[in-house]
C-alpha positions in Angstrom: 47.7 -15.9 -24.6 46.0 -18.8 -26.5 43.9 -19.4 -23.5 42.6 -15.8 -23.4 41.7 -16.1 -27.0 39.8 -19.5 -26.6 37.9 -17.8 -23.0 37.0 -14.4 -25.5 35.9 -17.0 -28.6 33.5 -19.1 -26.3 32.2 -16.1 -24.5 31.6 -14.4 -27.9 29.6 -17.6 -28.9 27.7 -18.1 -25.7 26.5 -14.2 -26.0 25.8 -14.6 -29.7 23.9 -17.6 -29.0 21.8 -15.7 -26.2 20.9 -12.8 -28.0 19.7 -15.2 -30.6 17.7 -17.2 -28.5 16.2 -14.7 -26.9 15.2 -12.8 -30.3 13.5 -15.8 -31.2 11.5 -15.9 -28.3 9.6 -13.0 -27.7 7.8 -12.5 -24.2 4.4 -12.7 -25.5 3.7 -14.9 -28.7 2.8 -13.0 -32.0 4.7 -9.7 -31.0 7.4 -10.1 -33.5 8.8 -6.2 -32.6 8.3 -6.5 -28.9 6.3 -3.3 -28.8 3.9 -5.2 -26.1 1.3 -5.6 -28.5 0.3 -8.1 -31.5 -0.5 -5.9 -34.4 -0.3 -4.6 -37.8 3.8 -4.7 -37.7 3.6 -8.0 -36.2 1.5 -9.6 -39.5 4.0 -7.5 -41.8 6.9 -9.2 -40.3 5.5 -12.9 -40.6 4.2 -12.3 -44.1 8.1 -10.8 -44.5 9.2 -13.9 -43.1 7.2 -16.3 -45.1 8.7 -19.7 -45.5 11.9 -18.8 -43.8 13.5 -21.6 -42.2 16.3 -19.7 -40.3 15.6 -19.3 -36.7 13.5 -15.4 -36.3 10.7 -14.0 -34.1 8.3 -15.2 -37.1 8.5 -18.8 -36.3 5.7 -18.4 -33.4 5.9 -22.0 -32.9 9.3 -22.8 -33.0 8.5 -25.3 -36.2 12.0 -23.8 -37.8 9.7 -22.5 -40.4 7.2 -19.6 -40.6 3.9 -20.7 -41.8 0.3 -20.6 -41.6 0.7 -21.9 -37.8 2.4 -18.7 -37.1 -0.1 -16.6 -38.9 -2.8 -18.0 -37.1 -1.3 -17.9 -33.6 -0.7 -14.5 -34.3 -4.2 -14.0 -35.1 -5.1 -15.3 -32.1 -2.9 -13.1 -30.0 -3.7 -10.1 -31.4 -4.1 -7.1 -29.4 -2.6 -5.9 -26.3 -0.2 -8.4 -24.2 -1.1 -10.1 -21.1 
């Protein structure tokens, strides 16, 4: 029984850790909501995100904080995804 536990634990943590990766990677860079464009809900979400240091779909860059990096990457990016 303790081994089932421990296999349920780990594959509770390896999904957890998947679904966070993933949401802090989106597909195309600046589209924060994954709507397949970089837009208007895309700047209110990094200006939400501001300073946060916690991984999140704000960190463009993957510095482990959302700055003025991000901002301008999504900037750059904005309009309809490749």
């Amino acid at each position: 029984m303790k081994r089932r536990v421990t296999t349920c634990l780990l594959a509770a943590c390896l999904a957890g850790a998947f679904a966070a990766q993933t949401a802090a990677t989106p597909k195309c860079p600046g589209d924060c909501n994954d709507d397949g464009m970089v837009g208007f809900a895309d700047l209110v979400t990094v200006l939400r995100d501001w300073d946060r240091t916690d991984p999140c779909v704000s960190d463009i860059d993957g510095s482990g904080r959302v700055d003025f990096t991000d901002f301008t990457i999504l900037l750059s990016k904005w309009g309809p995804c490749p």
